[in-house]
N, C-alpha and C positions, 0 to 999 in steps of 0.2 A: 822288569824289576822284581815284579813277585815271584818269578820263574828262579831266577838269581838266587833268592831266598827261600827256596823252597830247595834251591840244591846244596845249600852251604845250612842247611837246618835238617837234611837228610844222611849230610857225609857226616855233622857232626853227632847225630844221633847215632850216626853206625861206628865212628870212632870209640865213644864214651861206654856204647853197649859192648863191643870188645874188651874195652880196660877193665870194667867192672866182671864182665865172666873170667879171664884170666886170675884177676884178683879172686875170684870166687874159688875160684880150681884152689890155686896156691894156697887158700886155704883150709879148704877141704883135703889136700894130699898132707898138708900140716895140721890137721888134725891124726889123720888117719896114722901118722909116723908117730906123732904122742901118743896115741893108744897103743901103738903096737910095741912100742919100746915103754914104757909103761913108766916115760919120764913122767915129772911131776910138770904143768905148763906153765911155762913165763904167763905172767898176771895179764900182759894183754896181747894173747897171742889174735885173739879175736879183731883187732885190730883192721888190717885189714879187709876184714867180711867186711866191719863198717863203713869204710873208705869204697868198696865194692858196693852197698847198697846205694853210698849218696851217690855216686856216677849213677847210678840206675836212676835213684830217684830225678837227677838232673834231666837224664833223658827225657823221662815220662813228663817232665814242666816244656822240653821243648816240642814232644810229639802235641803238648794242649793248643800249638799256634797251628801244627798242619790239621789240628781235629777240624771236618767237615760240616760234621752232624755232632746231633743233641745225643746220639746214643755212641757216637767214638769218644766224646768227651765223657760220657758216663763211664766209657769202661778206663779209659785214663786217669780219671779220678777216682776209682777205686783202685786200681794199680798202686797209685800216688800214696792212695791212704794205709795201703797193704803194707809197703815197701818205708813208710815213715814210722808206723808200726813197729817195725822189725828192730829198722833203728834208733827205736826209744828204746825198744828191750836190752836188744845188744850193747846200748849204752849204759842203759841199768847195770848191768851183768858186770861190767869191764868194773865198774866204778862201785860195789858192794860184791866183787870177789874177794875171798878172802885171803888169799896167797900172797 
């Protein structure tokens, strides 16, 4: 049974780590096209990144049940804390931009 769970808590970490880098791309080449066309950018083009950090952040909650040790869970919790971080900011940002 723990075996069972350990494969369906690894395919889904490797699923959601994909969705969220793609999303991460998608929005970094959409930034890169508003700078260079030197459009002015929809109010929450940022969107995305967000939606790309929580999949991250999801992962890092399910990598905290395969943590081993006291020192893999340290580094997943600060991962956790990094990657919440970002998306307080980037939520800040969407929501007191002025556009």
């Amino acid at each position: 049974m723990r075996g069972a769970l350990s494969l369906v808590i690894e395919v889904s970490v490797l699923f959601f780590e994909v969705i969220g880098v793609i999303l991460i791309i998608f929005t970094g080449l959409k930034g890169i096209y508003i700078l260079f066309t030197k459009k002015k950018p929809k109010k929450h083009w940022l969107k995305p990144l967000l939606m790309a950090l929580s999949f991250l952040l999801f992962v890092e909650v399910l990598e905290t049940v395969m943590a081993h040790s006291l020192n893999q869970l340290l580094v997943v919790g600060v991962l956790f804390a990094l990657r919440a971080a970002m998306v307080l900011f980037i939520n800040w940002e969407i929501k007191h931009d002025g556009n």
